[in-house]
Phi, psi and omega in degrees: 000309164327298176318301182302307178299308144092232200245031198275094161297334181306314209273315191311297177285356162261008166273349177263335166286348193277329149323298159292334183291302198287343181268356150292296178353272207250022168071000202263111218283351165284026143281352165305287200302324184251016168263326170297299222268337151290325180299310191301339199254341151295327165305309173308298207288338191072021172281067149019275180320313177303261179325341192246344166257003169281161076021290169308330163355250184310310188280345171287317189289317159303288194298324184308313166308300163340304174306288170308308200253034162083322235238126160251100161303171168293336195283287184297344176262353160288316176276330179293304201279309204282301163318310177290331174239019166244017152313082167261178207294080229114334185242040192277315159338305157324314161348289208302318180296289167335282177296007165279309176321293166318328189285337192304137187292327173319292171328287214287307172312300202279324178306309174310305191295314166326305192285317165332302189301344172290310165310313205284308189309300188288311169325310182260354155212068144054020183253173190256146186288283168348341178274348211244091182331296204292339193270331190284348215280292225274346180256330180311329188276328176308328177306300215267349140313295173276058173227344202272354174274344208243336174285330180288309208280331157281350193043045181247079162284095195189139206295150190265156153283128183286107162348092181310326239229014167268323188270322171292313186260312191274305197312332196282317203295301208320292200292024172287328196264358180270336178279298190323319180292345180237008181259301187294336185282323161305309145346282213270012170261000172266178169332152125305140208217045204301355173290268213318329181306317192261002166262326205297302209297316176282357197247350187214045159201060189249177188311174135289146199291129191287352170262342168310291189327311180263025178227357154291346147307292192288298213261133171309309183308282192288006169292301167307278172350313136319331195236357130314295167311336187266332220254315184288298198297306179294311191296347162273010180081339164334042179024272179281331166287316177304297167326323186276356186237334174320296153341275168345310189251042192268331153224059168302148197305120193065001172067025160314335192275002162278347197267172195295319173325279211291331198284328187289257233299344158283358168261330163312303185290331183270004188268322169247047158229030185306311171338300195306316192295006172247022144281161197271320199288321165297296188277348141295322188264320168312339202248271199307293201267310167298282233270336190303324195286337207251336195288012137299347175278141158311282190335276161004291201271349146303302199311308167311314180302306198290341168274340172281351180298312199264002201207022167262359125345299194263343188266142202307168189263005173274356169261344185278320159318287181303330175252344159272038190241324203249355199242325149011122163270166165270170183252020167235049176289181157269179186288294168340326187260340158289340183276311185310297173317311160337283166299326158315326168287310170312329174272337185287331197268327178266341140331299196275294199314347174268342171312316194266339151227019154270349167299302164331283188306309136016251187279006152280356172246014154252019171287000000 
């Protein structure tokens, strides 16, 4: 596309507008990914012509580096922030762009993952999130990001303000629950103890701290955040972290914790804790209290067909029964989802049939 456009400024702005008309259309942010990963790839050719009238230039070019190289330094977040705030009065239209950019999943994946990485930081040296420059920076861009299909669609430009009290409140209880996840793990590498083990298991697996709950509502910014931590809390096998947070993002703000992005890599993580699913208390907060919520989305119960695919093995069969029941198609499902529900089945029947004759021989030798 970069080739096709050539030095065409003309050519150029009218492929970013067919960009914005379609990621209004369908919501879909890899029309993001590809309004960032064309400016960049005009950057590579050295197309001048382009590259020197865009705006977005240099802060796509700043984060992108970030992005490669994993990292936000004080030097690039200076230059991130030093951008953003010299927007001046009259160029507010830049916005709309800035945040197509931030919308790209990649963006959002280094923004989030970045800022985990800080919390695990402040954690382990006694510091306040408020206090941390580069962490208030990384969520401000996360705001204006996930702002960007409703800053296109109003044509209200203008950066939404970041919630102090997402950086006073939710950010602190969230890491209350990253310690409480470094307390039990330290736990279970000591001596057996069994009292203390069991005041440690009850005093650091409790409810979530209630302001988390209401701001995985409320606010976008810590909705992500929240569905980072949980995504950190599976890949680490974290049971009990997992269970406790999980619940939780059954109504998360806009029902973010459903789109597909977030769904592939928390179905990727739970395929390999398939052991857990032949507990009952695990596929209640997996089943019941998450997945339950959602299953008016199509997506939603693919995603579900697909963990059941690696793990219905294990799972007891009056829950495995209870999900091909609810798993059922409708009739205004696609043919995909209908083909899936097939193969599920043919595997729940061929499942069930060697069962059914190991029973048989049974009771034929105890006859």
């Amino acid at each position: 596309m970069a080739h096709m456009i050539g030095s065409s400024v003309k050519l150029y702005d009218m492929v970013l507008q067919f960009l914005r008309t379609l990621f209004l259309r369908t919501h879909n942010v890899h029309y993001c990914t590809l309004r960032a990963e064309l400016l960049m790839a005009l950057h590579d050719l050295e197309i001048q012509d382009i590259i020197s009238v865009d705006p977005c230039h240099k802060f796509t070019w700043c984060l992108d580096a970030c992005i490669r190289e994993k990292n936000v330094d004080i030097k690039r977040s200076r230059e991130l922030q030093g951008f953003l705030d010299s927007i001046k009065r009259g160029h507010e239209q830049v916005l709309g762009d800035l945040s197509m950019t931030l919308c790209d999943p990649y963006a959002i994946n280094f923004l989030a993952t970045s800022a985990m990485k800080i919390l695990h930081y402040l954690i382990n040296n006694e510091a306040l999130p408020r206090e941390n420059t580069v962490l208030v920076l990384l969520l401000r861009m996360l705001a204006l990001g996930l702002s960007a299909w409703v800053m296109i669609d109003t044509q209200e430009f203008k950066e939404p303000k970041l919630d102090s009290q997402v950086v006073t409140k939710f950010v602190p209880a969230l890491m209350s629950l990253m310690v409480d996840d470094q307390v039990r793990s330290l736990n279970s590498k000591m001596p057996p103890d069994e009292r203390e083990s069991a005041i440690t298991i009850i005093e650091h697996s409790g409810p979530v701290p209630d302001a988390v709950q209401a701001y995985v509502q409320e606010s976008s910014v810590a909705c992500i955040i929240s569905m980072y931590y949980t995504l950190h809390t599976a890949r680490s096998r974290d049971r009990v972290g997992l269970m406790r947070v999980l619940g939780v993002l059954a109504t998360s703000e806009s029902d973010r914790a459903f789109d597909d992005p977030f769904l592939h890599f928390l179905v990727s993580l739970l395929i390999h804790l398939a052991d857990e699913f032949s507990t009952e208390d695990f596929c209640t907060v997996i089943f019941d209290e998450f997945f339950y919520a959602g299953l008016t989305r199509e997506n939603v119960m693919r995603h579900v067909m697909k963990l059941l695919w690696y793990v219905y093995h294990k799972l007891p069969s009056s829950r495995l029964n209870t999900l091909m029941k609810v798993l059922q198609p409708t009739s205004q499902v696609s043919e995909m989802y209908l083909e899936l529900v097939l193969l599920m089945k043919l595997l729940w029947y061929a499942y069930h049939k060697p069962i059914k004759h190991e029973s048989i021989a049974a009771n034929q030798t105890l006859n």
